[in-house]
Phi, psi and omega in degrees: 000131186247110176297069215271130168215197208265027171236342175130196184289138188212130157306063198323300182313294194300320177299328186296303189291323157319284183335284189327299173282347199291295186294335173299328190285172196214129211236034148125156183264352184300113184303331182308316192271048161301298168306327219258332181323290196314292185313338176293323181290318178325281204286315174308300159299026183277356199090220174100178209242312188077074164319275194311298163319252156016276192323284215296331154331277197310299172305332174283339187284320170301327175261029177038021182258149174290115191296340165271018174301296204307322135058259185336289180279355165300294159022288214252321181279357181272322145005266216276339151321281163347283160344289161244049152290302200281332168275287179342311212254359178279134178320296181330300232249274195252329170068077203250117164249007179236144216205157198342056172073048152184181191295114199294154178336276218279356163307294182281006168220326164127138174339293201289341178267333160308283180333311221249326163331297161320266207307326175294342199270309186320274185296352149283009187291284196321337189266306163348283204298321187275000194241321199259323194253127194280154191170158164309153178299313151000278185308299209283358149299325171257340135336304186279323177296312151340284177320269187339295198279337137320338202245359199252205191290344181246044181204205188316339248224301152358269177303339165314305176311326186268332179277343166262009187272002177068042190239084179195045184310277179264198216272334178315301167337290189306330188284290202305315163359259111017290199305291157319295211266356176253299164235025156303282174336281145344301181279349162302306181320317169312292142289339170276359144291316197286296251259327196265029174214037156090018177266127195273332208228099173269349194318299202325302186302321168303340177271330159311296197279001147308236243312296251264288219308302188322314191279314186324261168351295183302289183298334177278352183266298188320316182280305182326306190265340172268329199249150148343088189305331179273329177295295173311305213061043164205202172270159172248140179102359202265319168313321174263346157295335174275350190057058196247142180259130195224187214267302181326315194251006167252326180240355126123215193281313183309286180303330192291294196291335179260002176286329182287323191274349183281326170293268204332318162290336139298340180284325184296330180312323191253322162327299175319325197257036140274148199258153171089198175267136191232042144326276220288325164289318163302324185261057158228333159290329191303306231288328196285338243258308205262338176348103188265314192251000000 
């Protein structure tokens, strides 16, 4: 089942089912951490498309596995997505106050509670995925490995580094980037849909979601410099006020846009060599492709 608006096709039953669980969780009764709850919840609960959960659904779905097995680690990856939005958006870094159309963490709770927001949605993704989500041992060990080596120095946290150290000298650079600090994460979503609904041979699914993470990046350095601040529902414009080199501002718009459409026509290429139905997968590459927020 699909959700069509003016981005294209999107998998409604999975957000609805992400949406659901999200909100269910409950990340301790201690009245003392109440603010820090809250502030976790603030920000987890901003809404959004849930690219990532949503992928590992859909990859799971494709593989004839029930998508709310997966639940847990869709979850855990949306967390930890979460996590670094709320360190992302802090003055040290892009220093953003606005953030799905309100006020980013540390505008409404104050640096030190943002800060700590964070850290707190990171280590509850891992007690999710590990207490709640079922499995053979196998899989969910190579899930939490996955998950783990997306999110470290040879993964998002990584590529953070290299965008605030300005370490995007050529255009290579500029990828491996990109690779890193946008779609690592993605593509773990991706493999942990294959690995926990029984796939012994994940490459396939990874060379898809290398193009997906790669079209995310292209397209989201394009709206930065293109889109709408009430429509994103953030600021615009910050990358070239930061003098950040992006796809946009290294290759210009005209070029940016046909770089996005040749990844995206490499994501279906690799799409095509999975097995079942991957409708669901093709449309969340429709939704990033065409993405206005």
């Amino acid at each position: 089942m699909t959700l069509k608006d003016a981005h294209g096709p999107y998998p409604a039953d999975l957000l609805r089912l992400v949406e659901a669980y999200l909100a269910r969780l409950d990340f301790g009764a201690d009245g003392r951490a109440a603010r820090l709850v809250e502030a976790m919840r603030y920000s987890l609960l901003a809404g959004g498309k849930r690219i990532r959960p949503v992928l590992t659904l859909a990859t799971a779905r494709s593989r004839g596995a029930d998508p709310a097995g997966l639940l847990p680690a869709a979850a855990a990856l949306e967390l930890i997505h979460t996590y670094s939005l709320i360190h992302d958006d802090l003055p040290a870094i892009d220093d953003d106050t606005l953030r799905r159309g309100r006020p980013t963490c540390h505008v409404a709770f104050g640096e030190d509670i943002a800060i700590l927001a964070g850290d707190g949605l990171f280590a509850e993704a891992f007690h999710v995925l590990l207490t709640r989500q079922s499995g053979e041992p196998a899989a969910l060990l190579a899930a939490v490995t996955e998950i783990a080596a997306a999110t470290g120095v040879q993964g998002m946290v990584g590529g953070q580094y290299m965008d605030v150290a300005g370490a995007a000298a050529a255009d290579d650079d500029l990828r491996a980037l990109h690779l890193l600090k946008t779609g690592r994460l993605i593509e773990a979503a991706v493999v942990c849909g294959a690995v926990l609904s029984g796939a012994e041979d994940v490459a396939p699914y990874r060379a898809f979601a290398v193009e997906v993470g790669l079209l995310f990046q292209i397209v989201d350095d394009i709206l930065d410099e293109t889109g709408d601040e009430a429509e994103l529902g953030k600021s615009v414009g910050k990358d070239r006020a930061q003098a950040k080199v992006t796809y946009a501002s290294r290759f210009g718009l005209k070029r940016a846009r046909h770089l996005a459409a040749e990844s995206h026509g490499r994501a279906l290429e690799r799409l095509a060599a999975l097995p079942g139905d991957t409708a669901d997968l093709r449309a969340v590459a429709a939704y990033i492709r065409g993405r206005r927020r």
